[in-house]
Every structure is written in C-alpha cells, then in structure tokens.
N, C-alpha and C positions, 0 to 999 in steps of 0.2 A: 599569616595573620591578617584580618580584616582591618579596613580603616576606622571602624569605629572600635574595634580592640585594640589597636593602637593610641586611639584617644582618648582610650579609660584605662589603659594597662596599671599606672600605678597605683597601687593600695594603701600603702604605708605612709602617712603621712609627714609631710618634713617638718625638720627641725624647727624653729621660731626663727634662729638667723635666716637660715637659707629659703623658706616663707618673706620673710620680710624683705630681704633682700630679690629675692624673685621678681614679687610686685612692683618694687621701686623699678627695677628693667622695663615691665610692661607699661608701667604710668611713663617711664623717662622716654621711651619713644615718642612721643610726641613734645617734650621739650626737646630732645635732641634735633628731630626734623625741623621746629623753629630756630632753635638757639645755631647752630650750625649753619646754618643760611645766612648770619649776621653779616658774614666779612665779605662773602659773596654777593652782597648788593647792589656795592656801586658798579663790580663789573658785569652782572647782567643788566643792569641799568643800561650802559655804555652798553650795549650789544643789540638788548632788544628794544629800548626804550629810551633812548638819547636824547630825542624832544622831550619828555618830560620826566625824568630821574625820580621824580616821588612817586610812577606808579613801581616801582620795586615793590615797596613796602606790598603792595596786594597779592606777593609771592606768598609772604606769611599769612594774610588774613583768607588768603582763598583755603590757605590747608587748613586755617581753623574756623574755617564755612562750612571742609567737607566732611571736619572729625563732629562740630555741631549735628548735622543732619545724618551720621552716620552711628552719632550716638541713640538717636532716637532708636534707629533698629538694632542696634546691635545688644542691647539689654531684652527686648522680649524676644531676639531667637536665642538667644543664650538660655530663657526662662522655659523656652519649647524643647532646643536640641542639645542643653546642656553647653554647660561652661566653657568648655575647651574646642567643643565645634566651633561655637560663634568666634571663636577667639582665633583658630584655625584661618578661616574664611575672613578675617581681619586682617590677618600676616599676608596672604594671598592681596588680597587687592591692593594692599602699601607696596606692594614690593611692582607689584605692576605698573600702580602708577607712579613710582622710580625710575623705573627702565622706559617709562614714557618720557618723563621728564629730560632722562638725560639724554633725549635727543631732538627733544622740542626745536623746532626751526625758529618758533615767533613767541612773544610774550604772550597772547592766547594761549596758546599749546601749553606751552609750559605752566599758566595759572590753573588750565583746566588737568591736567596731570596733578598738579599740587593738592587738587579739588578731591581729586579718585584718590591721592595718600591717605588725604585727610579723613572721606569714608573710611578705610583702610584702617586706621588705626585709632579708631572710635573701639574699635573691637576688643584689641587687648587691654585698652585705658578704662572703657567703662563696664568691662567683664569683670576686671581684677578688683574692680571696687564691689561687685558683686562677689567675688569668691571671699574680700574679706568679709562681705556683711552675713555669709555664708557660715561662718565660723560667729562669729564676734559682733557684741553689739551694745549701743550706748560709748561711757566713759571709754572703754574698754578697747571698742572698735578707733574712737578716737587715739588712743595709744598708740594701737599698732600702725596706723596711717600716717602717726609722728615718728613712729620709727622709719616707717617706708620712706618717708620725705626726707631723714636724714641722709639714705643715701642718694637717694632721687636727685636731691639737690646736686650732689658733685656731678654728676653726668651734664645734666645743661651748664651747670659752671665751664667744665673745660670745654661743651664742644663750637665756640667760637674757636677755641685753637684749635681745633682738630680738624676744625674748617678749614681754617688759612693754612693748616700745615699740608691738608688734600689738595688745595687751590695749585699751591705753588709748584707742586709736582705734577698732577692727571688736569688742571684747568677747573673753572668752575662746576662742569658735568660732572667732574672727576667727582664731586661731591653725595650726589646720588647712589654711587659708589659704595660708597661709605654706610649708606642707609641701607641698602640691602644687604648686607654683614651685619649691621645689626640688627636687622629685622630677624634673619638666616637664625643667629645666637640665641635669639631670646624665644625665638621659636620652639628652636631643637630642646632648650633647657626645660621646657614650660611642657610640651611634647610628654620628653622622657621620666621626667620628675613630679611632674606637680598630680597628683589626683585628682579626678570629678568631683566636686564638690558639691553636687545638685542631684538628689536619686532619681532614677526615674518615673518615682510614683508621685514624687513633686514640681514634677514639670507641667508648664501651662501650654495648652497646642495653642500652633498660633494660627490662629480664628480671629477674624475682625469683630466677633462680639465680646471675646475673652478681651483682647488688646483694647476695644472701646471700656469697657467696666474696669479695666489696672487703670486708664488714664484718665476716664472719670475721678476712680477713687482717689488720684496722686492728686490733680486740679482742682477738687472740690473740698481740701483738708488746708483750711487757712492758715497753719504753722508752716507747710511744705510748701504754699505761696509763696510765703513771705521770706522763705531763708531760699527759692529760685531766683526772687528779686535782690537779695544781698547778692547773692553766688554772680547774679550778670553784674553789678556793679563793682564787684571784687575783681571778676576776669576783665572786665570790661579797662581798668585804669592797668592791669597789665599788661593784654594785649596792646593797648597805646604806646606804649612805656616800650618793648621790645620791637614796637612797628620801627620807633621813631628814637632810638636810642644808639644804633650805631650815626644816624645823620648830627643826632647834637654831638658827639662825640666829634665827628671831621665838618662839619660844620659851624659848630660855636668853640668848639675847644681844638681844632687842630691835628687833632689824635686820629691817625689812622691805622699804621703797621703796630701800635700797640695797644689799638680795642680791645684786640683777643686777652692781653693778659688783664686789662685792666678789667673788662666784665668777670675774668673768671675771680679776682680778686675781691668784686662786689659781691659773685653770689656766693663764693666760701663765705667769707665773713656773716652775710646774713644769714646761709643755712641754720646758723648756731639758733634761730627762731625756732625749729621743729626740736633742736633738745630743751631748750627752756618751755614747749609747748608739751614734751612728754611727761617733763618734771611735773608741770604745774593745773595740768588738763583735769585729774585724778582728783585734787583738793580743789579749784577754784571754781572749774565746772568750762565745756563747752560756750557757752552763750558768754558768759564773762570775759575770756580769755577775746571775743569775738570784739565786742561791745568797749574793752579796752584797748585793742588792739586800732579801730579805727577811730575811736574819741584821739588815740597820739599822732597817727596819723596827717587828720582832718587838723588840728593846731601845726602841726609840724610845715605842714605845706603853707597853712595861709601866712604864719611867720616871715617863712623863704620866701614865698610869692609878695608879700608886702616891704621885703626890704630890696626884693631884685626894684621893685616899681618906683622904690623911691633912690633906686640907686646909693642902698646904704651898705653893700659887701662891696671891698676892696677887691679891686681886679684881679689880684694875685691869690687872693680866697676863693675867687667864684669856683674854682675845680673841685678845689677839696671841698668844698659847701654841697658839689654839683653829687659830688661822690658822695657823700653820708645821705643826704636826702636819698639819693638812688636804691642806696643799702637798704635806709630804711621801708619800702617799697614794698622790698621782697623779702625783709625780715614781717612786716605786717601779711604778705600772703602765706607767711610758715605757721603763722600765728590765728589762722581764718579759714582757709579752704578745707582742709583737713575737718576741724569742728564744726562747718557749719554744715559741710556733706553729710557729715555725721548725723548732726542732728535732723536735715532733714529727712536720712530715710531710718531712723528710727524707729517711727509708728508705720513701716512701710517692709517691715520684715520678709510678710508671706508673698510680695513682691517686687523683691529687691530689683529684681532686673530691670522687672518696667521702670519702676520708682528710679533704678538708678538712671536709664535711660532718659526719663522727662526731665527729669531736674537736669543732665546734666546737656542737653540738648539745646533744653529752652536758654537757658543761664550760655551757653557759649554763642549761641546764633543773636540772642538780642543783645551778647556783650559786643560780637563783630560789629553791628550796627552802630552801637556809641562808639565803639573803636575809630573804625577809619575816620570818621571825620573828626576825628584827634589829631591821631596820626598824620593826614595830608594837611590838617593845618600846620602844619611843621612851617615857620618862618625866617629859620635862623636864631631862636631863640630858644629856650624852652619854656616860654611862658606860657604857652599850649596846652604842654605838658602837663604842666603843675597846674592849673586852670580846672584839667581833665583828673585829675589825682585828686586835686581836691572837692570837687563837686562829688564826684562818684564815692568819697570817704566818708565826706560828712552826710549823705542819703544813707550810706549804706549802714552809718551809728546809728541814723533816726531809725530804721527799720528794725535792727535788732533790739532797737529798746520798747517797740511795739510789739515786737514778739516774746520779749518779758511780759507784757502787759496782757499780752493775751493769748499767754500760755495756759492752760486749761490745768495743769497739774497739780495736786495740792502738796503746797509747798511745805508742809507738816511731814509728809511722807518720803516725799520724793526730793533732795535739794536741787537747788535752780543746777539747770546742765546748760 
C-alpha cells in the first residue's frame, strides 16, 4: 500500500461522537503542549535560567510564535495536498521538535525546539478546523466546535497534573515524553479513521498567485478583519493569563504542589461555557453569544481590579475572588473562540484552508505580541493581569458591536449570527 493510500484509505465516514471527539484530540494538542508545561517552570527556570526566572514564561509564548507562523502554511498546503497530508507533515515536525526539546542543553535550545513544536502543530489544529468547515457551516458548524470544545476542554484541564505526575518520576524532559505519545495516538486514530475530506478536483495548487488571491480575498473582506482583530484580543488576555498564571499562583498566593489540582478545578468548572454555548448558539446567534460574553467580562475585571486598588476584598477572600475571576476567563473563551472562527470563515467556504490559515495565524502572532509584555510584567501581583484582561475584553466588545453595525446581511432574511 502506498502512502498516499494510506492517507485516504478511509471511506466511510464516522460517527458524530467519534468526529467530534476526534477533532477535540487534534485542537487539544496544542493546549496540552501549553497546559502541561505549567508545573514544569520554575524547575527549568532554576536549570536554564536562574538569573532571571520570568524568562520561562517564553517556553510557552515561543511554541505559540511557532503554531502562529505555522498556521499560516499549514491551511493552504492542506487546500493543495489535502487534509490529512498537511496534518501528516504536522505530527512529523511536533514530534521532532520534542525529541529536540528534551535534550536542550540551554534556554535557547530549548525555546527554539518549542518554536519547531509549535510549527508542528499548527497543522493538525488549523486542518481540523478545516475538515469541520469541510462538512458544516454557519450556526451549525458553530455547534459542533461547542461540542469539540467540550471535550477539548478536559485534556488541558488535567494536563498540569499529568505534568507534575511525568516530573516527579522521568524529571522535567521526562515531559516531552509525554508529548510524543500523544502526538503517536492522535496520529494513528486520525491515520486509520478519519476520511479525506477535500476531493481532488477541489484542491488549490500551491502557486504563489493562487495563495496571493485566497489572502487578498480573506484581508480585503471587512467582516474577517474585524472578527482576526477580536480573535488576537481574545488569545491575546489568554495567552497572558496561562504565561503568568502558575507565577501568581506560588507567588501571590503560596500555592505550589497543588497548582495542578487547582487549575484542573478551574478549567472543569468553566468548560460547562461550551455546553451552555451549544444550547444557546442555535437561538441567540454567534455574534450575540460573542458581544455578551465580553460586555461580562470587561465589568467583571474592572469591578475586581477597582476593589484590589482600593484594597476593599478581605485578605482571606482574595483566593476565592482570585479563583472565580480566573474561571471566569476561560468560561468567556468557551463562549467566543469557537463563534467567532466561525463566523469569520463563513463567507470563506471555497477557501477554508487559506481563510483558516490567515485568521488563524495573524490572530495568534499579534495576540503573542500583546501577550508577553503581560506576562513579564508579572510583579507579584496580579494587577497586570487584570489590567491586560481587561483592556483586551472591553476592545474586543467595542469590535464586535462594529461588526453588527457593519454587517452587510439583511437582517429581514437572515437573523443576526
């Protein structure tokens, strides 16, 4: 059997669970390779980085420097060689630059390994959003990317512990470990299982004038502007959020050998965002669910941020205050990411791939940018934090309600999505 018959062998298409559940594996690599690095910080901090312990954090922002820049291509060769090659050729480089990682001598090494993951897994993350828009689309497509995310969500939930549970037996390296097993699994499943989803007669070769004309067409459509500018302001206060979220944790609150349970505690509870977002995506609409989501948000933070300043929560509060804010965070990204992808490759159908590619490229490389200098502003406090939550929340309501305003669709026909 040839490899590209191997790559299109299955016919039969699967179930809706095992579809949905599928893609949630493919998107959750890349919260796993973050999330799982968490408890692992301060000990490579202490190894390669001792003089200055905040550059950790650029463990994480390098791999989501190199899934930004690897998204750009990994949507138009998908659009040229089909689904499952680009997605192929994804697993391949993640896994290399794994086996780089864990044996990095210096904090260079090891950020530029992080950098080659991060390429790496651009591929099955922004493929999979193509093989849904491949099937599905509009309200619909939103759906099923609520269902994906409800299991998505559990994977990065536990794997701070799965971190500290690799740490404490195989060392920090031992962690990388870990990432090629699951790189291996979600391979093999996606391999044997999953179908092409892209015929051959609708594939775009990749020519530098084909690929100039998809990213003309994606950057010249004022709606897919505007929802690439929400999308970096949405990753942009998360990326912050998980740079600088194990430091408040053993630096403002003390907490270290039980981060792991305590993050996995925050992101169950919010996950419950993607079923109250499948319930109500159908009737309320995309754009709404978006637009409400950071109007609570943008109140919520400047609330906490004006009573941290005035020193009006009681000491023995600030944890559990620290915690519900946190939650709500990641229940507002259950409630956004999902419908605003949606929406903007909607009008972007006969080019998902690219379309998926630019939005999702541009949106993670200028969210790094506002990221780190979030992040290293870390003081001991978290009013950085929330500073950075809250700016990015309340831009990203004003945009979405500009993108009602100039929405082109006649709302007689079609209701607000």
């Amino acid at each position: 059997m040839t490899a590209r018959s191997i790559l299109s062998a299955p016919t039969e298409p699967l179930s809706r669970p095992e579809f949905v559940a599928m893609m949630a594996v493919m998107m959750a690599m890349v919260a796993f390779s973050i999330d799982a690095m968490l408890p692992v910080l301060p000990e490579i901090a202490a190894e390669l980085s001792p003089e200055n312990p905040n550059q950790a954090q650029l463990i994480l922002t390098s791999f989501v420097l190199g899934m930004g820049i690897g998204t750009l291509f990994a949507g138009p060769i998908s659009d040229a060689t089909g689904r499952k090659a680009a997605i192929t050729g994804g697993f391949v480089l993640y896994i290399g630059g794994a086996l780089l990682a864990s044996q990095a001598p210096t904090l260079e090494t090891l950020l530029l390994a992080r950098l080659l993951q991060g390429l790496g897994a651009a591929g099955p993350r922004i493929v999979s959003t193509a093989i849904i828009r491949d099937q599905f689309e509009g309200r619909q497509m939103a759906q099923i990317l609520s269902f994906v995310m409800m299991i998505f969500i559990m994977i990065p939930a536990v794997a701070p512990f799965v971190g500290s549970l690799v740490i404490s037996v195989f060392g920090w390296r031992g962690i990388f470990g870990a990432f090629i097993v699951f790189a291996l699994a979600g391979f093999l499943w996606m391999l044997l299982r999953q179908p092409e989803t892209l015929a051959p007669e609708n594939r775009r070769p990749l020519q530098v004038a084909s690929l100039r004309s998809a990213l003309v067409e994606v950057l010249t459509h004022r709606m897919v502007r505007l929802y690439i500018a929400v999308l970096t302001l949405g990753f942009a206060q998360m990326f912050a959020f998980l740079s600088s979220i194990q430091q408040v944790f053993e630096g403002v609150f003390d907490i270290t050998d039980a981060f792991p349970l305590w993050f996995m505690g925050i992101a169950l509870i919010s996950g419950t965002s993607t079923i109250v977002n499948a319930r109500l995506v159908m009737r309320l609409g995309m754009r709404r669910m978006a637009i409400a989501a950071y109007a609570v948000q943008s109140v919520l933070s400047a609330v906490l941020l004006a009573l941290g300043l005035i020193h009006a929560i009681p000491q023995e509060a600030a944890f559990p205050v620290f915690l519900f804010w946190a939650a709500s965070v990641f229940f507002m990204a259950g409630l956004t990411f999902g419908n605003i992808n949606a929406l903007a490759l909607q009008p972007m159908g006969h080019i998902a791939g690219m379309a998926a590619s630019v939005v999702g490229a541009m949106a993670t490389v200028l969210a790094v940018l506002i990221a780190v200098p979030i992040g290293l502003a870390f003081d001991g406090t978290v009013v950085p934090l929330m500073i950075g939550t809250l700016v990015c929340s309340s831009l990203a309501w004003y945009l979405m309600r500009k993108s009602r305003e100039a929405d082109p669709t006649p709302k007689k026909t079609i209701p607000a999505n």
